[in-house]
BADOZA-383393 format. One record per residue (C-alpha): residue number from 0; y, x, z. Coordinates in steps of 0.05 Angstrom, whole numbers, plus 5000, padded with zeros to 4 digits. Layout:
BEGIN
NUM/Y/X/Z
...
END
This chain:
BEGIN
0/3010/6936/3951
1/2999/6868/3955
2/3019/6852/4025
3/3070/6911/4021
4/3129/6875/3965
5/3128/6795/4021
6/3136/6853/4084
7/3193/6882/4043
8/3226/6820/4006
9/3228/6791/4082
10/3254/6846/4109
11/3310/6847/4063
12/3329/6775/4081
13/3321/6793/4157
14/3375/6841/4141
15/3419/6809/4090
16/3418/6749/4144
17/3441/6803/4202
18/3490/6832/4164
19/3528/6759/4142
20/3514/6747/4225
21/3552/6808/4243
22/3609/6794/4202
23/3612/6714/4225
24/3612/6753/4299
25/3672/6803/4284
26/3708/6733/4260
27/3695/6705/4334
28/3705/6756/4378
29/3764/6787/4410
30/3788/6850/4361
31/3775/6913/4403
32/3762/6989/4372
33/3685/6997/4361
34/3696/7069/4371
35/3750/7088/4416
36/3764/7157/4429
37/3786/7156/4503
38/3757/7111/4557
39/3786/7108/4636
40/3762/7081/4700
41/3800/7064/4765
42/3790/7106/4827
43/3811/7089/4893
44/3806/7129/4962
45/3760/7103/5017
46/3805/7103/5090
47/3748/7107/5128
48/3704/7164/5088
49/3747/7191/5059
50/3703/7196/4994
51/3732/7176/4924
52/3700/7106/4892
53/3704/7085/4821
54/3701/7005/4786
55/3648/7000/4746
56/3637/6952/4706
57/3545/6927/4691
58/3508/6881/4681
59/3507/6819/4631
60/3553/6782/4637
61/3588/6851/4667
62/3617/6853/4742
63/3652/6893/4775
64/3624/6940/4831
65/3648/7006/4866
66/3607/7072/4861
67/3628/7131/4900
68/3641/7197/4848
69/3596/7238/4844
70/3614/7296/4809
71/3549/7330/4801
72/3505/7270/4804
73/3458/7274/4742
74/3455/7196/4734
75/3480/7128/4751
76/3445/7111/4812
77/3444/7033/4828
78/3424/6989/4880
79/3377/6937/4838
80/3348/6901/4904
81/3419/6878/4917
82/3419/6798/4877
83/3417/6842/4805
84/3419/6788/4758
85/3427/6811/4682
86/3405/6784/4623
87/3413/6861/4591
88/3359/6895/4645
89/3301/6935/4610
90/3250/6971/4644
91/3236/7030/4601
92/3159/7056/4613
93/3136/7131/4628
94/3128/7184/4573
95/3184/7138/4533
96/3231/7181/4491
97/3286/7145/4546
98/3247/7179/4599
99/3240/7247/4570
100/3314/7240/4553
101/3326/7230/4634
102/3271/7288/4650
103/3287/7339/4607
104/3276/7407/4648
105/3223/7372/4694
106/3151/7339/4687
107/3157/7263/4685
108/3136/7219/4742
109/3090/7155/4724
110/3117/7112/4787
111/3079/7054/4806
112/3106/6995/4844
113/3066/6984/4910
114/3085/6908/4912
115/3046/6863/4874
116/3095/6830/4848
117/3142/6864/4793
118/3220/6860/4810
119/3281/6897/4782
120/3268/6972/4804
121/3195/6953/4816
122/3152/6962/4754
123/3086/6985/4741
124/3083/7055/4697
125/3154/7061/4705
126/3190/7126/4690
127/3204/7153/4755
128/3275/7185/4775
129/3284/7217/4844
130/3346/7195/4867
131/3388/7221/4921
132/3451/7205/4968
133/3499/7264/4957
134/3530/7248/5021
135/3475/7247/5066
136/3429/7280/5019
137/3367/7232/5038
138/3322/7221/4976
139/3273/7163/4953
140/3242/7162/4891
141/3276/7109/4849
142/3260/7087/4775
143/3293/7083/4701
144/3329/7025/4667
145/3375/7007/4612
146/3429/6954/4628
147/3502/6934/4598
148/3558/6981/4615
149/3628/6950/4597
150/3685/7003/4607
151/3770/6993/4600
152/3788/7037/4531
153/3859/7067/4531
154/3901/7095/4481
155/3965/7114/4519
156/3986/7101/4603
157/3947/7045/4619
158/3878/7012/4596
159/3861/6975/4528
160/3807/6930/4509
161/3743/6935/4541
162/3684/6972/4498
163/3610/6965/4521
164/3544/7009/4519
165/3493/6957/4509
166/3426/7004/4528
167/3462/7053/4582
168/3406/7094/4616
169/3411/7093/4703
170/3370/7096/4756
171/3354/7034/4807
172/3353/7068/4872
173/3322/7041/4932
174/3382/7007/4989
175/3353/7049/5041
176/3393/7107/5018
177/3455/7078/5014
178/3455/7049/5085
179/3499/7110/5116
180/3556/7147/5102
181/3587/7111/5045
182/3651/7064/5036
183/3632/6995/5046
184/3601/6952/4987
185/3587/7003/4954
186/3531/6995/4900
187/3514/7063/4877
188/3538/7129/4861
189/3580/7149/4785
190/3543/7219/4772
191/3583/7263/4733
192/3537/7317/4730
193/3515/7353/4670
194/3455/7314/4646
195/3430/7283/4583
196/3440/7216/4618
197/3509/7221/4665
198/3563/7182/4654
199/3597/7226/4610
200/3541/7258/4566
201/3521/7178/4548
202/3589/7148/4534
203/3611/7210/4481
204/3540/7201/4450
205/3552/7130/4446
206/3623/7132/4420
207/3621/7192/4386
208/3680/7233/4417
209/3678/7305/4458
210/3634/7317/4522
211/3704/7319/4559
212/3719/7277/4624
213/3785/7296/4662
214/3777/7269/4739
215/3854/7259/4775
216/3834/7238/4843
217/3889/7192/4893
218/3903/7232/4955
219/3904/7161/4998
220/3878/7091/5008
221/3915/7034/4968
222/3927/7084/4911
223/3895/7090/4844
224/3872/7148/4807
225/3839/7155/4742
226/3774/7179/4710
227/3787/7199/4628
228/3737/7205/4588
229/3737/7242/4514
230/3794/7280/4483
231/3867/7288/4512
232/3923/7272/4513
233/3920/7241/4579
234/3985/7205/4596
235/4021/7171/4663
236/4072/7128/4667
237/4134/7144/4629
238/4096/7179/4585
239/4083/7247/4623
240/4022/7278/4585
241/3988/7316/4652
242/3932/7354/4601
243/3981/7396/4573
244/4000/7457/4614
245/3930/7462/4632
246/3900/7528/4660
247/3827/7545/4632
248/3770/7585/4670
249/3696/7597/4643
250/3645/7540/4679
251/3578/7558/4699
252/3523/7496/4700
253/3480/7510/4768
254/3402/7493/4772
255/3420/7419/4785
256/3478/7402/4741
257/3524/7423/4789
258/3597/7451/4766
259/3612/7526/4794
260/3677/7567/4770
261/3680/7645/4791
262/3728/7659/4856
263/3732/7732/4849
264/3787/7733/4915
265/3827/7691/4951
266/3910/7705/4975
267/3955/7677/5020
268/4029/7699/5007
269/4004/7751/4964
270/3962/7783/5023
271/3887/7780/4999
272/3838/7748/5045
273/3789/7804/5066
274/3724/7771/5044
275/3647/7800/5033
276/3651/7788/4959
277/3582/7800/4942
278/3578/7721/4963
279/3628/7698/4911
280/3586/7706/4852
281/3534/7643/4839
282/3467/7669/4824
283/3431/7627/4768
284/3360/7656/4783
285/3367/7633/4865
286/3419/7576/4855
287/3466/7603/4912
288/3524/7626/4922
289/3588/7619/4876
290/3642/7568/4889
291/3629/7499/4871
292/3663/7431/4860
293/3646/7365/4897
294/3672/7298/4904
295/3628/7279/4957
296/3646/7333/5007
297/3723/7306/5034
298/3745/7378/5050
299/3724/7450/5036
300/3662/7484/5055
301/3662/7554/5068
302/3607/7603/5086
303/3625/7630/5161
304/3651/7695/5146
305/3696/7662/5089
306/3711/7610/5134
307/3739/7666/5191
308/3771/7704/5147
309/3812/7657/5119
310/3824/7624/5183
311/3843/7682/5221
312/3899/7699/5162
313/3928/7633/5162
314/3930/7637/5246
315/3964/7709/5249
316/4015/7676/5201
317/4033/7615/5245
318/4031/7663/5307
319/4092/7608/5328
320/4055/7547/5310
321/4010/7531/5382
322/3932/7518/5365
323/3916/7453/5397
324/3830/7425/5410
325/3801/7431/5344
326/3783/7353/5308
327/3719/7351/5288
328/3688/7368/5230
329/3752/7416/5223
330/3753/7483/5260
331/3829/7504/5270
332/3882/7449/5291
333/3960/7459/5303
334/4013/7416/5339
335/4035/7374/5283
336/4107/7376/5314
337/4110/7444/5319
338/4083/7461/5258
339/4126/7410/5214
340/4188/7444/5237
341/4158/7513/5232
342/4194/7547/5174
343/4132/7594/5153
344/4081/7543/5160
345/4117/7506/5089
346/4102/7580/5061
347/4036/7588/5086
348/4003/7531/5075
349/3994/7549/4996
350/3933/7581/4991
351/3917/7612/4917
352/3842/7623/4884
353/3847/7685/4835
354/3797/7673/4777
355/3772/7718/4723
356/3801/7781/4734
357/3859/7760/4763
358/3879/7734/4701
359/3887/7665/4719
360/3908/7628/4790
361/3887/7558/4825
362/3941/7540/4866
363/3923/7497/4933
364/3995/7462/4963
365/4012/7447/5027
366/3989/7377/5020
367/3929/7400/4988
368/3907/7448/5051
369/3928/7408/5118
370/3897/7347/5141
371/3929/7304/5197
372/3861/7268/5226
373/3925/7235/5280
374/3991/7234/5292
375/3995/7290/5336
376/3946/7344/5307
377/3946/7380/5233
378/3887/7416/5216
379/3865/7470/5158
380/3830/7429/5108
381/3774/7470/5116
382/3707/7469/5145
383/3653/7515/5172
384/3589/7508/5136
385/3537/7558/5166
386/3515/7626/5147
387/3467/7603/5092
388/3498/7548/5049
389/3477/7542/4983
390/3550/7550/4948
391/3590/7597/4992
392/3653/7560/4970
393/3640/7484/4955
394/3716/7463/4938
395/3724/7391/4972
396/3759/7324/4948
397/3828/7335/4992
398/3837/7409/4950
399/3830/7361/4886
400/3875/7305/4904
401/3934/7297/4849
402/3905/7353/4813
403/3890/7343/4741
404/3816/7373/4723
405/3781/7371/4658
406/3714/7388/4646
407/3704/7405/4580
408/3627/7410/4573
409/3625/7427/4497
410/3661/7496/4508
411/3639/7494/4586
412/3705/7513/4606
413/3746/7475/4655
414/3822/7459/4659
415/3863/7451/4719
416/3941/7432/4732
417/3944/7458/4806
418/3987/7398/4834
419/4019/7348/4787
420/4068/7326/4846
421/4108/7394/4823
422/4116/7361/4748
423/4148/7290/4788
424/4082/7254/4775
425/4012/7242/4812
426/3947/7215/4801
427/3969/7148/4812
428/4022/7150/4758
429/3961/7116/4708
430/3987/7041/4702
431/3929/6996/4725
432/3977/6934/4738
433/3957/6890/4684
434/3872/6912/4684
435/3854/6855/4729
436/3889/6804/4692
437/3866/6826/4623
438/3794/6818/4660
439/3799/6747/4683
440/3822/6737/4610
441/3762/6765/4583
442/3724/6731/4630
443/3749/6663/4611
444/3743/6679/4538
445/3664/6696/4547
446/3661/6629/4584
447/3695/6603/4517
448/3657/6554/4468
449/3662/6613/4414
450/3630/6652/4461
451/3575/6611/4474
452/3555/6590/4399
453/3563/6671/4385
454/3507/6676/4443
455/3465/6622/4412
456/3467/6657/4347
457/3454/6723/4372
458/3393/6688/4398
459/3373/6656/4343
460/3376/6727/4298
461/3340/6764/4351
462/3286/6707/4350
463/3285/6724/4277
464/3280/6792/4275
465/3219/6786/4332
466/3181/6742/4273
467/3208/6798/4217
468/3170/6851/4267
469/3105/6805/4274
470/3104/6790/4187
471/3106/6872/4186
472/3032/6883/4186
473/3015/6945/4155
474/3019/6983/4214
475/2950/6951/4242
476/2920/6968/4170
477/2927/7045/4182
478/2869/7077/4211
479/2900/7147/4222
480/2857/7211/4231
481/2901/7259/4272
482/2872/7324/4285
483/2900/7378/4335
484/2887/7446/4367
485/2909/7486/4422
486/2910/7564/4441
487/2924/7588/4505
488/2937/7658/4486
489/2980/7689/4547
490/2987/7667/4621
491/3052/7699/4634
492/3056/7681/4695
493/3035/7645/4759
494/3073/7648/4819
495/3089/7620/4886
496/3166/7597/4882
497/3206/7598/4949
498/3206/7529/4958
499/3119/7531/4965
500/3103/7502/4897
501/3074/7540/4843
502/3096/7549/4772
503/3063/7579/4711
504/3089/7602/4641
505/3039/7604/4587
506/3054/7626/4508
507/3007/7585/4472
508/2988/7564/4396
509/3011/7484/4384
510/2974/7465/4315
511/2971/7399/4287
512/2959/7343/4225
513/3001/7273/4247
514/3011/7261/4173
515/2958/7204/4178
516/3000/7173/4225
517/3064/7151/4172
518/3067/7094/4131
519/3119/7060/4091
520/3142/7030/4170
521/3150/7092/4208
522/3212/7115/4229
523/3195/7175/4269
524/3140/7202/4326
525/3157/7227/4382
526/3108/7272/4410
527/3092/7318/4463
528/3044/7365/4500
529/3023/7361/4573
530/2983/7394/4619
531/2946/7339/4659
532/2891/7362/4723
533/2877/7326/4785
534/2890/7341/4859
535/2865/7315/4923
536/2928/7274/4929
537/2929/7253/4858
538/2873/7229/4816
539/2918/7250/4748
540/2985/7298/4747
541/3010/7308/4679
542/3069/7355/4667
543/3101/7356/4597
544/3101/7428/4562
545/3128/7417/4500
546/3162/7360/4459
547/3181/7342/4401
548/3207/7291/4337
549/3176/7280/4270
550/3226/7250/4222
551/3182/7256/4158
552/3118/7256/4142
553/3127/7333/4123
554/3140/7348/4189
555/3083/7325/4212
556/3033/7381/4190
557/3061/7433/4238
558/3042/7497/4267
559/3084/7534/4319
560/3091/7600/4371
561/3115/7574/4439
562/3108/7586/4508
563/3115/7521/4558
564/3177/7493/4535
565/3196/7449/4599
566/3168/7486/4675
567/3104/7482/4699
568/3108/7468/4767
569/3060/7426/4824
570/3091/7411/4882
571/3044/7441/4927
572/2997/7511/4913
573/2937/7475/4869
574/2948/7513/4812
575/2910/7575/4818
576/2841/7571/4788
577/2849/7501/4776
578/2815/7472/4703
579/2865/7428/4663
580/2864/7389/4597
581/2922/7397/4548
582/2930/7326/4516
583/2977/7311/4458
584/3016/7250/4459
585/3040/7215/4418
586/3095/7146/4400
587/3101/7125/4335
588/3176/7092/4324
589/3167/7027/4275
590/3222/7010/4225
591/3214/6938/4246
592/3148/6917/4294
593/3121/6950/4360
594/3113/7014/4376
595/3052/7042/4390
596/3023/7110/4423
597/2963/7146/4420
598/2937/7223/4451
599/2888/7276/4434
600/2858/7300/4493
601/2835/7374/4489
602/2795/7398/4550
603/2767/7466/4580
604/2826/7510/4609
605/2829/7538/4664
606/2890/7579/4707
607/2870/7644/4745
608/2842/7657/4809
609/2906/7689/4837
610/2988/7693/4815
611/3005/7742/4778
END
């Protein structure tokens, strides 16, 4: 009790001291919306890729860099080897509640840097992310940080203040994987992807609005579209709101994060495309088939058959249109001069995707279907992608061009316009003009002597509130007694998956006293179950099971019925009869101080002999 009442009387000045700061700081600074409800970022069309690239802003002091879009990309993926100079960058380590936030559905990866000496993207026990190029789908593993993201606000046809994200979660990727196939400079890819830790799931945590992003892709190079994030309205110039005459259909969330809607058929001029339509549902169990959505494929992919089929319809309709040498990657080609003054080919070239019964209709325009790869050719938009794709229908980034699409991931439905040029407006219609001038301004003002005596004195309070953790003692005064116990009571299953690796489900007992752990300091524990085992490849692989957070003290004596809560899986067949320990983990979250974790290791289990 003694030591407890100088901890708490200096605590309280700590805060009464940050709370005068942060007022003194709104004083100084620039007034901009804490919270906005709608956020935007500036997409422009690559010439030479024809892929989609968004301004991001990172970093501290922030720059600006260009990411491609990547709709279903689960993270922010960065190049960190690239000069990344940031006084924001944090590393955070494996088994962190950052890195189970990033892992969720998958064991965690303890990556090791093989240099020996630590860099940005190069730490030791770092949480490990594989990251991937969606374009030419070469993967390294990369790992987890937490930097500054600044981002333009908006509350009507062009952008407002700039709003940050001081700890936004994204993965430093390694440059050899963005060496091909991507517009040049850029530094990553934007992943839009449904994932605790994409672009969109982060920023409506952060700022407290819907998980809704609306994407309105340019349909050419010099133009601007527009990313929205949060609720509608979302309006163009002259005030043209393009969110409301919006279309809804159901969306399905594939194994990855990926977006699929249901195509049950497909018309032309009201003549249905005869397709095998046992490949247009998506199966969730094998993760193919379905019809998904991609910003890093430039045109349509369709499985062969659909690809014929649809082909073959659109040809027998143009019967006076002549078929010129295909243009790679597209696989039926017209004179353009022919087919520009061909009076059917203006009614043909509208191609319509029924959805949900027939109940609703996506409506693909002329300028929306043919390409023009040169002056003298005009090509179907669409592409032949084998007999075995994993989406039969992956909907490209020309079918999306000046179409309005919102992803609402709260009632995981998404919203479509079919072409905004019918309303007299387009995706370029979102007034940038004055964003890079605001910018510089901002710029100048950080540069500002306000700016720099704010800096100092956010220094000098974090400085403080570093020797208010060190005074809080107590914590090293606990001796805690933890006790645990677990019951394997079930396995429910061990099998080969089609990929090679083997998974297991187990229903198991989790029992277990943490009370000893809370004192007057602790804010919360995060803690969690894995299975660890070795391998001839890797002295220790540990795979979570089961996680969890203690708020209270009385949540701390717990007792639960579960089976494995995240997938077993070890890539590669060393599972069956193998002996494993089941450790419990655990990170005990300070009020003010360091956090510090501990584990219970519980050995003596062993898998079977064969699957089951």
């Amino acid at each position: 009790m003694a030591s407890f009442l100088p901890n708490l009387l200096l605590l309280f000045s700590c805060f009464s001291l940050l709370i005068f700061t942060s007022v003194a700081t709104v004083k100084t600074r620039p007034q901009i919306p804490i919270k906005p409800n709608k956020l935007v970022l500036k997409v422009q069309k690559d010439g030479a890729t024809n892929l989609h690239v968004a301004q991001i802003y990172k970093r501290n002091p922030p720059v600006q860099f260009p990411f491609v879009i990547d709709l279903n990309g689960r993270f922010l993926s960065v190049n960190c080897e690239n000069q990344y100079l940031s006084s924001g960058y944090n590393a955070p380590v494996c088994h962190s509640t950052q890195c189970a936030r990033a892992n969720p559905n998958s064991q965690m990866t303890c990556r090791t840097c093989s240099s020996s000496r630590t860099r940005l993207g190069c730490h030791s026990n770092a949480c490990g992310l594989m990251t991937t190029n969606p374009v030419t789908r070469q993967s390294a593993m990369g790992e987890l940080a937490q930097d500054v993201l600044s981002i333009p606000s908006t509350q009507g046809s062009s952008p407002g203040p700039m709003v940050q994200v001081p700890q936004f979660l994204f993965a430093c990727a390694p440059s050899n994987i963005m060496q091909k196939g991507l517009p040049k400079n850029v530094q990553g890819f934007a992943g839009l992807g449904h994932s605790p830790i994409s672009l969109p799931y982060q920023l409506a945590s952060h700022f407290g609005f819907p998980a809704k992003f609306a994407v309105c892709l340019p349909s050419a190079p010099g133009q601007n579209g527009v990313i929205f994030f949060g609720e509608g309205p979302y309006l163009m110039n002259r005030g043209i709101d393009v969110s409301r005459k919006l279309t809804y259909t159901p969306l399905t969330i594939g194994r990855q994060g990926e977006y699929y809607i249901n195509v049950q058929s497909i018309k032309i001029n009201n003549k249905v495309v005869p397709l095998n339509t046992s490949l247009l549902p998506y199966s969730p169990k094998r993760g193919v088939g379905g019809t998904m959505i991609s910003t890093t494929t430039p045109y349509t992919i369709l499985q062969t058959s659909i690809f014929r089929a649809l082909t073959q319809l659109l040809i027998n309709q143009l019967q006076g249109v002549p078929q010129v040498k295909p243009m790679a990657p597209f696989g039926v080609c017209f004179d353009a001069k022919k087919f520009a003054s061909n009076k059917a080919a203006l009614t043909v070239s509208s191609i319509d995707l029924v959805l949900d019964n027939n109940r609703n209709i996506w409506r693909l325009y002329g300028h929306n279907v043919i390409v023009q790869p040169s002056p003298n050719v005009a090509c179907l938009g669409f592409v032949d992608g084998g007999l075995r794709p994993q989406a039969s229908i992956v909907i490209g980034a020309l079918q999306l061009e000046d179409n309005l699409l919102q992803f609402d991931l709260t009632n995981s439905r998404l919203g479509f316009s079919s072409s905004l040029l019918s309303r007299r407006t387009s995706c370029s219609n979102f007034n940038f003009g004055k964003s890079s001038t605001e910018i510089k301004k901002e710029g100048r003002k950080m540069h500002s002597f306000g700016y720099r005596a704010n800096a100092l004195l956010t220094f000098a309070v974090t400085i403080l509130a570093l020797m208010c953790a060190m005074a809080s003692i107590s914590d090293n005064l606990n001796h805690p007694t933890p006790t645990t116990q677990v019951q394997v009571l079930n396995i429910n299953w061990l099998q080969k998956q089609l990929n090679g690796n083997d998974e297991v489900s187990m229903t198991m007992n989790i029992s277990a006293d943490l009370q000893s752990l809370f004192t007057w300091n602790t804010k919360q524990v995060f803690v969690f179950l894995a299975a660890e085992y070795g391998t001839p490849k890797n002295s220790l692989n540990q795979i979570s099971l089961w996680d969890g957070i203690l708020p209270t003290k009385e949540h701390a004596k717990f007792w639960i019925h579960t089976s494995n809560k995240y997938r077993f899986i070890d890539q590669g067949t060393n599972l069956r009869g193998k002996e494993f320990n089941l450790t419990l983990h655990w990170h005990v979250m300070p009020k003010t101080g360091k956090m510090f974790a501990d584990k219970i290791v519980m050995p003596g289990y062993r898998l079977p002999q064969g699957y089951r």
